[in-house]
C-alpha positions in Angstrom: 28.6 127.4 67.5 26.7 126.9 64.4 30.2 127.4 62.3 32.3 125.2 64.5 29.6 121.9 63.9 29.4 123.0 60.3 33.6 122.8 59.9 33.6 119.3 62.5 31.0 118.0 60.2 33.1 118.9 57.3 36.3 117.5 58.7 34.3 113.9 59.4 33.6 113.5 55.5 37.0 113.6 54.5 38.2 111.2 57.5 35.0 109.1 55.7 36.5 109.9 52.0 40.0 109.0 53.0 38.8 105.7 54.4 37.2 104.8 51.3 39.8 104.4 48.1 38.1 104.4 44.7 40.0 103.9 41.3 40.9 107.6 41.5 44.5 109.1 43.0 44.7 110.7 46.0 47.5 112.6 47.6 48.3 112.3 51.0 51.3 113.8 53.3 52.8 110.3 54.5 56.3 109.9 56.4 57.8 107.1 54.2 59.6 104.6 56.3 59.9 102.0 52.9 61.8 101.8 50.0 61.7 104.4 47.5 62.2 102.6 43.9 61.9 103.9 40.4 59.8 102.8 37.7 62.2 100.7 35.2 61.2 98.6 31.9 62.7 95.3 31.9 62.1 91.4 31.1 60.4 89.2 33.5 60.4 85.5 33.3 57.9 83.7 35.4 59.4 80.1 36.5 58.1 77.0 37.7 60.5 74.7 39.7 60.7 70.9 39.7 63.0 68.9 41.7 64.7 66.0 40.8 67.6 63.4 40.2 69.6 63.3 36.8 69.1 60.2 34.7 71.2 59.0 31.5 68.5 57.3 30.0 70.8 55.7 27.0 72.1 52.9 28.4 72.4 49.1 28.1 73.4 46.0 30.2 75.2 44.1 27.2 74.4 39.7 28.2 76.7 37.0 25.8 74.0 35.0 23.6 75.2 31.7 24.5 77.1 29.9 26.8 80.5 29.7 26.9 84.0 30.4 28.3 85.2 34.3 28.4 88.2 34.2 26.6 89.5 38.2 26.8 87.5 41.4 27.9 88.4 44.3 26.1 87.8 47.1 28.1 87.9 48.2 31.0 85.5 50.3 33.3 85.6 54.1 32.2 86.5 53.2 29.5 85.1 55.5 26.2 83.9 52.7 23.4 82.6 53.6 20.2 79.2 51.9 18.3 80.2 49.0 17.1 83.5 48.3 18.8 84.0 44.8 20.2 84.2 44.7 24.1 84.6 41.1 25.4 84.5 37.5 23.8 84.1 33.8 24.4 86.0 31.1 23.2 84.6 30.4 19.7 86.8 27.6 18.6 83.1 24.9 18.5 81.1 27.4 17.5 83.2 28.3 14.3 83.5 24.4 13.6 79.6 25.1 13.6 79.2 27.0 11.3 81.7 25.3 8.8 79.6 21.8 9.0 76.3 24.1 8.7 77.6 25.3 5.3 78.9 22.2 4.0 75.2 20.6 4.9 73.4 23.5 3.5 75.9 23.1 0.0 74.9 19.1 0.3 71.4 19.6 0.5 71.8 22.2 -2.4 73.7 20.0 -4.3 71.6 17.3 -4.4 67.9 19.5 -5.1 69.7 20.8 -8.1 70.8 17.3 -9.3 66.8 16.5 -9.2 65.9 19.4 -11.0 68.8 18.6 -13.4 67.7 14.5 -14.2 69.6 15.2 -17.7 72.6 17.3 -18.5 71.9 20.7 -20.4 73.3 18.7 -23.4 70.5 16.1 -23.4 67.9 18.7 -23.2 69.2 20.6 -26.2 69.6 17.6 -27.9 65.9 16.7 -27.2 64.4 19.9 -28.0 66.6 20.2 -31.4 65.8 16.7 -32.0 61.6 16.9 -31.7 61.9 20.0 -33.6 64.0 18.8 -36.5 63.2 15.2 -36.4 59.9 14.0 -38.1 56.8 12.8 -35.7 54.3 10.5 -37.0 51.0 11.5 -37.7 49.7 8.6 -35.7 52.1 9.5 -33.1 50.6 12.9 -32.7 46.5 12.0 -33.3 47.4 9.3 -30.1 49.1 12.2 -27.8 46.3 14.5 -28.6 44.0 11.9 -27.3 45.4 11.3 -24.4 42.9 13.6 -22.6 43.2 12.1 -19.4 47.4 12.3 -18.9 48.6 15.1 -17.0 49.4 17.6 -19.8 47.5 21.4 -19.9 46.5 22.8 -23.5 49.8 24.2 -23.6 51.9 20.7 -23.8 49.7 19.6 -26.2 49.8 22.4 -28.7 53.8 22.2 -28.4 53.4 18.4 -29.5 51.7 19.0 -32.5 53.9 21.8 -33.3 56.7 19.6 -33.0 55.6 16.7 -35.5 54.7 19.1 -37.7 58.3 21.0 -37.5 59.6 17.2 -37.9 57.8 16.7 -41.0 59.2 20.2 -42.3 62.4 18.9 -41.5 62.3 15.9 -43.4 60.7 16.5 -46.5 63.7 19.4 -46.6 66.3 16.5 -46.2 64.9 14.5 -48.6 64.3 17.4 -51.1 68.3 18.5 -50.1 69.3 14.7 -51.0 67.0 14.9 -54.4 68.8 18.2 -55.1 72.4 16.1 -54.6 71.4 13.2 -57.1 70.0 15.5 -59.9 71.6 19.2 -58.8 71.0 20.8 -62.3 68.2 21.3 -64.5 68.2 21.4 -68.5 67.5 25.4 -68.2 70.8 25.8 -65.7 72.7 23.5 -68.4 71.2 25.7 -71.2 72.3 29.0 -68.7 75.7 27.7 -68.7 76.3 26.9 -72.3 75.3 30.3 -73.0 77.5 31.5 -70.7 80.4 29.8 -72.5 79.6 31.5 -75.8 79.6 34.8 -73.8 82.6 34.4 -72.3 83.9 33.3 -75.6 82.9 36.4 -77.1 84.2 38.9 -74.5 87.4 36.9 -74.9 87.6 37.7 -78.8 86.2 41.7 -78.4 89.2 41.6 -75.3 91.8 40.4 -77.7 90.8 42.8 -80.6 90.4 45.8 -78.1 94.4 44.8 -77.2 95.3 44.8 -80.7 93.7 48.4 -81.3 95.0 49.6 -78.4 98.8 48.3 -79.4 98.4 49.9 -82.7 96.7 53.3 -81.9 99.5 53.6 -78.8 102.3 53.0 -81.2 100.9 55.3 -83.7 100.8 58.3 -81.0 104.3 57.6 -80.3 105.5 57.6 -83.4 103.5 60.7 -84.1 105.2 62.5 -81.1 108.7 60.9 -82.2 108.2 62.4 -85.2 107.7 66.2 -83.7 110.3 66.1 -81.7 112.7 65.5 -84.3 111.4 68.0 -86.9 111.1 70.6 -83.3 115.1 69.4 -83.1 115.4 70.3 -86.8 114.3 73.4 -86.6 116.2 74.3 -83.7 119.2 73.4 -85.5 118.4 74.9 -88.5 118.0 78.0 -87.1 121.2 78.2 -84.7 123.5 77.3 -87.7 121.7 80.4 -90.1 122.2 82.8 -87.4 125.5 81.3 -85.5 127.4 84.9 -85.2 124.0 87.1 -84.2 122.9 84.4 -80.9 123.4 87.1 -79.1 121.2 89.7 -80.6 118.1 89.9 -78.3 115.5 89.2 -80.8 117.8 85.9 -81.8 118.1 84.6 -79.1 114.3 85.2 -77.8 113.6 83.3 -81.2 116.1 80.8 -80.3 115.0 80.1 -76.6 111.0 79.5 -78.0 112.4 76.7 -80.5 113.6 75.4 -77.4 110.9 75.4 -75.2 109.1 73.5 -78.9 111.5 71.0 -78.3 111.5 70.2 -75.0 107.4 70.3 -75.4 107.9 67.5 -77.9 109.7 65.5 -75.5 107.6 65.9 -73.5 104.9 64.6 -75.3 106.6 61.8 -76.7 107.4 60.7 -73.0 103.8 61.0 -72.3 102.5 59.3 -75.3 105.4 56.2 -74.3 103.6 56.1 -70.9 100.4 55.8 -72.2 101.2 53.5 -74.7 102.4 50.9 -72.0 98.7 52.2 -69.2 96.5 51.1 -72.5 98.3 47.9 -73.3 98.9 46.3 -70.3 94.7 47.7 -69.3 93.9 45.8 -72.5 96.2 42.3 -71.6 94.8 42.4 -68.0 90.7 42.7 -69.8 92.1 39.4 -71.9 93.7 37.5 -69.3 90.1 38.0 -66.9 88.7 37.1 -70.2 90.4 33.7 -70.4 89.9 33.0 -66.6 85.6 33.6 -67.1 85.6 31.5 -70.1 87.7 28.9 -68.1 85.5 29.2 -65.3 82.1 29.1 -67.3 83.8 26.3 -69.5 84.4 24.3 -65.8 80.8 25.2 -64.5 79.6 23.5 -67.9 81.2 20.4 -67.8 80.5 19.7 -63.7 77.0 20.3 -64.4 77.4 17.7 -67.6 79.2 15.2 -65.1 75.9 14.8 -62.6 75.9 14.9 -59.1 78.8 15.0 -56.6 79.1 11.6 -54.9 80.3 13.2 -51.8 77.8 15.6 -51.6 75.6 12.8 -52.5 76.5 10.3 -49.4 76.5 13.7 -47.0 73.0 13.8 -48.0 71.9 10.4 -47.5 74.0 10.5 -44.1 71.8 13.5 -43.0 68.3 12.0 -43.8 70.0 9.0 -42.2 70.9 10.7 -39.0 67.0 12.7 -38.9 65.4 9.3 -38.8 67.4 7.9 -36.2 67.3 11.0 -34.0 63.2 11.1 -34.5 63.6 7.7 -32.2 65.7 9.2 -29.7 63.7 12.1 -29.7 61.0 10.3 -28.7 62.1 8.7 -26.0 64.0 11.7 -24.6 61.5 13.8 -24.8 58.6 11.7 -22.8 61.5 10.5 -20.2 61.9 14.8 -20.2 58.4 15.6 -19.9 57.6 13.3 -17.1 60.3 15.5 -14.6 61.2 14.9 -11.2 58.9 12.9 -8.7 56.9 16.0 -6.7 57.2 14.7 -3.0 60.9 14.2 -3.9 61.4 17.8 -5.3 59.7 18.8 -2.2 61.7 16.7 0.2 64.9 18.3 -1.3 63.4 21.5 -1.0 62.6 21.0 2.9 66.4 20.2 2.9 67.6 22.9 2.0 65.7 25.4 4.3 66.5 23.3 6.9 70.1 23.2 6.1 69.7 27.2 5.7 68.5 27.5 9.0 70.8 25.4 10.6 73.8 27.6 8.9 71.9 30.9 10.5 71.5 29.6 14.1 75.4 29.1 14.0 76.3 32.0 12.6 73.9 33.8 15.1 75.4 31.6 17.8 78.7 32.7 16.6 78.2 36.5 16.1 77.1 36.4 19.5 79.8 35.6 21.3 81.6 38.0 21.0 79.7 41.7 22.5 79.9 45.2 20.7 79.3 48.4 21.5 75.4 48.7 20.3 76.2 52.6 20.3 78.9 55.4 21.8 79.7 55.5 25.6 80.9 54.7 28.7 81.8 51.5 30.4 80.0 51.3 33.9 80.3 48.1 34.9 82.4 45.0 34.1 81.3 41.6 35.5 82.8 39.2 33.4 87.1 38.7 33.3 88.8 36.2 31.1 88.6 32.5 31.8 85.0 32.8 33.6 82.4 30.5 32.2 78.8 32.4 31.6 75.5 31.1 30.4 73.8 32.6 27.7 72.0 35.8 29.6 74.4 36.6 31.8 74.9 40.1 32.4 79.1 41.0 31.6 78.8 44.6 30.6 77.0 47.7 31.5 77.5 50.4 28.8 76.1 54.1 29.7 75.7 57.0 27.4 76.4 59.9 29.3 75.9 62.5 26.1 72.5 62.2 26.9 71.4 63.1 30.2 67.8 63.5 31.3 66.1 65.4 34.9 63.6 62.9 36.0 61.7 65.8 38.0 58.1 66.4 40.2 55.9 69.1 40.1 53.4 70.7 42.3 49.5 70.3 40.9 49.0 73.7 41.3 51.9 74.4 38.2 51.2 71.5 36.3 48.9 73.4 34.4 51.3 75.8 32.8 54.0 73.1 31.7 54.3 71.6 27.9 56.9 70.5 26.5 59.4 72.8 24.7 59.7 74.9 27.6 63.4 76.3 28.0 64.5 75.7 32.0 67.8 76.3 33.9 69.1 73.1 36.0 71.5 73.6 39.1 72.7 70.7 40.9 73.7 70.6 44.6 76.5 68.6 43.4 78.1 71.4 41.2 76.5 74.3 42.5 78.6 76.9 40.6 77.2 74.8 36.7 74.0 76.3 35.3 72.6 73.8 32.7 70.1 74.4 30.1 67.7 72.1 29.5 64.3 71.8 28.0 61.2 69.8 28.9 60.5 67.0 26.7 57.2 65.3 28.3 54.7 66.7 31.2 52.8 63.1 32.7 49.2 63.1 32.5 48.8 60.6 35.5 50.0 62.3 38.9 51.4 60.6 42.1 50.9 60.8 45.0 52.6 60.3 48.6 51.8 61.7 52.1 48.7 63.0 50.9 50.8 65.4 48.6 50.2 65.1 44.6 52.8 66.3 42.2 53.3 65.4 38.5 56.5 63.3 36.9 58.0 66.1 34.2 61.0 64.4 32.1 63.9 67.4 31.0 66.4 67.3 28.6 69.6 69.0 29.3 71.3 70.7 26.4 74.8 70.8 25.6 77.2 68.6 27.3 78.9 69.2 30.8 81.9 67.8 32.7 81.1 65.8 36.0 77.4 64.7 35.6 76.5 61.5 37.1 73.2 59.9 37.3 71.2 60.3 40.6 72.9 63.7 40.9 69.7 66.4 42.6 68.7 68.9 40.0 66.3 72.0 40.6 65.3 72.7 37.5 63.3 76.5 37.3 61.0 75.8 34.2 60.5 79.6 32.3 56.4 79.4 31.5 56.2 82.8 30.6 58.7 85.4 29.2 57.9 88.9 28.8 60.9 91.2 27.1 60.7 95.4 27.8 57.8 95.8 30.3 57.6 98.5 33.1 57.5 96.7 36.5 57.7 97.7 39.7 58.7 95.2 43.0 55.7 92.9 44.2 55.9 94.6 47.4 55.2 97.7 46.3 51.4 96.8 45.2 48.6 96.8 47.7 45.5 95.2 47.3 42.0 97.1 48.5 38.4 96.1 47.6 40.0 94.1 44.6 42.2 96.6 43.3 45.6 97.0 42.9 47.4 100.6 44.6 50.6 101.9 44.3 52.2 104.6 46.7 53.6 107.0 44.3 56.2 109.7 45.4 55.2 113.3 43.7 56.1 116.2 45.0 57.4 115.0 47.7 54.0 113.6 49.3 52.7 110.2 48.6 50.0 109.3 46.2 48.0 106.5 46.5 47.2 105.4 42.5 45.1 102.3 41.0 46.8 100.3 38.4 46.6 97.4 36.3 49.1 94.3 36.7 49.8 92.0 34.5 52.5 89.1 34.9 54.7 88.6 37.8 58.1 86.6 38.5 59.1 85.6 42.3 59.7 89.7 43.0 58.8 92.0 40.6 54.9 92.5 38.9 54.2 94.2 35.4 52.3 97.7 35.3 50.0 97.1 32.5 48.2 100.8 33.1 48.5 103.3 35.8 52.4 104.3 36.2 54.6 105.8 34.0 58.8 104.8 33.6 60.7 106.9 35.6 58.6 107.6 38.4 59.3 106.5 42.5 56.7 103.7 43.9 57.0 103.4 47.6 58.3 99.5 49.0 57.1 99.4 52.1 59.2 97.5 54.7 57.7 93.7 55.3 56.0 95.5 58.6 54.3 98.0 57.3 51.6 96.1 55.6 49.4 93.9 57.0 47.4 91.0 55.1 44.8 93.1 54.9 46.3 95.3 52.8 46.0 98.2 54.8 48.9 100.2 56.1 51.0 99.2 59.1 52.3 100.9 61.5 55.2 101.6 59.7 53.6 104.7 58.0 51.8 107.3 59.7 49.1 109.0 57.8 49.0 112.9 58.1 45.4 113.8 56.6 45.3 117.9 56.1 41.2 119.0 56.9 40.1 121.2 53.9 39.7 124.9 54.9 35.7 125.3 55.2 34.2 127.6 51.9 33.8 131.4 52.6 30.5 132.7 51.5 
């Protein structure tokens, strides 16, 4: 009796262990009625979806700037257009006459501010300025413009005006000293300089003439020098073939015969050089004479022009010059104050407003005319056409709607509770009820801070970008796009089912042996259906998946499995 309550007492504490799981395994003969699935490594990829509508964001309702009749449309809709390319256009026949009176105002007005500016021809003004600078100011003149303190001229006109009398006066005293130099043009000392020049000249002549004569004489005397040892070479030559006429053959006769020879034609030689320097030094010596005779000519003409006087041409140039620096002082003058004094202000001004308005004018037309005819403001598609040739518009209306379908956007919501784990950058994949078999990529581009809210619901606008570019998209098409927040690449997972959860913990039923074991593990991400095993399971090894009915919410086991606890046998003593 005593035995049998010690082994039901026994048998009660593991009923009571079995009932409470701790973080250690414990083996258990189950029937499996699950799943049996191994332990793999693989990549999860933990989505958030958004659903949506697909928006081409790029596009542009193109309105004529001004009123007008549509003279020809250019494309039509569906048509592909390029930036830039011209789509429709008014009649611009007015506005073209426009802008042709807006230039020919705007070259009036500029016309006439530059003939204000311009009150004397570029010729006037540089005779002016040459003339104050050249011409002589009085002294009077100049002491009365310095006193003008109260006229309207800085420090700087004033300091040019005295510079310019005194230039003037430079000018003159040089004309009258040039006119001076005209009446008496040499001095005693130049007519002394020349007379000595003469006698040089004179003498160079008579050295040139003597140095012609020597040079004649020695040249004839060389000549006649080698004249004379050619013939006695000739001689000797001659001489000697006659003493030895029958041995010319003998070899040292006729080697003494050919070196009389070569004397002889040496001597010619000689004498020809001697004749050819004989004519070099004589006609050196009649060229030194003859520029001899032309410097004593020369000096003998410089002597007796400065012994003459003064040039009377040179002398009535000079008084026309003086003459001609008075009268331009005068002019000068006059010039220069009429020069000075400038355009009237409020007239330079009035000119000026002219012109800018006439500038303006010009740009409103061309504007005017630029917009009647519309272009392409980038690549794309015609959507709509509402304009056709001969219809008149106002400036405004809409005539074309241009759409650029390379860029195509997912104007999506998202549930607050996944709001948290979007940012932009995210990589998603976009299906379309429309095209159900195309599986865009896209990325998100902007997460809104400010939610909305309907029915009580409250979900978040998130903008996506799809990549790439993909036949058939059309704006409004629905779009579930399945946002990847987190990617994990070679983790060991097992199927979400497959993890229980008791007093906070995660279990897995693993298969050893053949029995079950119930083992605590550590999760880390999960996807819709599969969970990663941080800790606790190894790859390779079974996990039982129990069947949806053999689990409750609880946690605890269904009746799907039935649980076969074995009593331990009690201890012998």
């Amino acid at each position: 009796m005593k035995n049998w309550s010690k082994a039901l007492l026994a048998l009660l504490l593991i009923v009571l262990a079995t009932g409470n799981l701790s973080c250690a395994s414990k083996t258990e003969e189950l029937t499996p009625t699950g799943q049996v699935v191994e332990v793999k490594r693989g990549t999860l990829v933990k989505t958030v979806s958004a659903t949506g509508n697909l928006t081409m964001p790029h596009q542009s309702t193109l309105i004529f700037g001004v009123a007008g009749v549509v003279s020809e449309v250019l494309v039509d809709e569906g048509d592909l257009v390029t930036k830039g390319q011209a789509l429709a256009k008014l009649e611009t026949d007015d506005l073209e006459r426009a802008v042709t009176r807006a230039k020919a105002s705007l070259r009036t007005a500029q016309i006439n501010l530059e003939k204000l500016k311009e009150l004397y021809t570029s010729a006037d003004k540089a005779q002016a300025e040459a003339a104050v600078k050249s011409a002589e100011a009085s002294l009077a003149a100049a002491q009365d413009a310095l006193e003008k303190a109260r006229e309207p001229y800085s420090e700087a006109d004033k300091a040019q005006a005295e510079a310019a009398v005194k230039s003037a006066e430079a000018s003159l005293a040089v004309a009258q000293d040039a006119l001076e130099d005209v009446l008496s043009p040499y001095s005693e000392d130049d007519l002394a300089t020349a007379e000595a020049k003469v006698r040089d000249c004179q003498v160079a002549l008579e050295n040139a003439q003597r140095n012609l004569t020597v040079a004649q004489k020695s040249a004839e005397l060389a000549v006649q020098k080698a004249q004379d040892e050619l013939e006695s070479a000739q001689k000797v030559y001659e001489d000697y073939v006659k003493a030895h006429i029958g041995n010319l053959t003998h070899p040292d006769i006729a080697e003494q015969k050919d070196k009389l020879w070569e004397a002889v034609l040496r001597a010619q030689e000689n004498l020809e050089i001697a004749q050819l320097q004989k004519e070099t030094s004589i006609a050196t010596a009649e060229n030194n004479v003859l520029q001899a005779e032309e410097a004593l000519k020369k000096a003998r003409q410089d002597l007796e022009d400065m012994k003459s006087g003064p040039d009377p041409v040179k002398v009535q140039q000079a008084q026309a010059q003086v003459a001609s620096a008075q009268a331009a002082l005068a002019k000068a003058k006059e010039q220069l104050e009429e020069i000075n004094a400038g355009p009237d202000p409020l007239d330079l001004e009035l000119k000026q407003i002219q012109v800018e308005l006439a500038q303006l004018s010009l740009q409103e037309a061309q504007e005017k005319l630029e917009k009647a005819t519309l272009l392409a403001p980038f690549d794309g598609v015609v959507a709509v056409v509402k304009v056709e040739a001969g219809d008149m518009v106002s400036a405004g209306t809409p005539a074309i709607q241009l759409v650029d379908t390379s860029q195509v956007e997912v104007e999506a919501t998202v549930d607050e509770i996944d709001v948290a784990q979007l940012k932009p950058g995210q990589p998603a994949i976009i299906t379309l009820d429309a095209l159900p078999e195309a599986r865009l990529r896209g990325r998100v581009t902007f997460v809104s801070p400010v939610a909305t809210m309907q029915a009580g619901v409250v979900t978040y606008p998130v903008r996506l970008e799809i990549e790439g570019s993909v036949e058939g998209l059309r704006q409004g098409m629905t779009a579930v796009a399945d946002i990847v927040v987190e990617r994990k690449e070679n983790v060991l997972w097992v199927p979400s089912r497959a993890i229980r959860t008791i007093r906070g913990q995660s279990v897995v039923q693993v298969l050893v042996d053949g029995k079950i074991e119930e083992r605590t593990v550590q999760v880390g991400m999960s996807d819709e259906w599969r969970t990663e095993i941080v800790e606790g399971l190894r790859e390779g090894e079974k996990v039982l998946v129990p069947t949806p009915s053999a689990t409750t919410s609880s946690g605890r086991q269904g009746p799907a499995f039935r649980r076969v606890v074995v009593p331990l046998a009690p201890r012998r003593k």
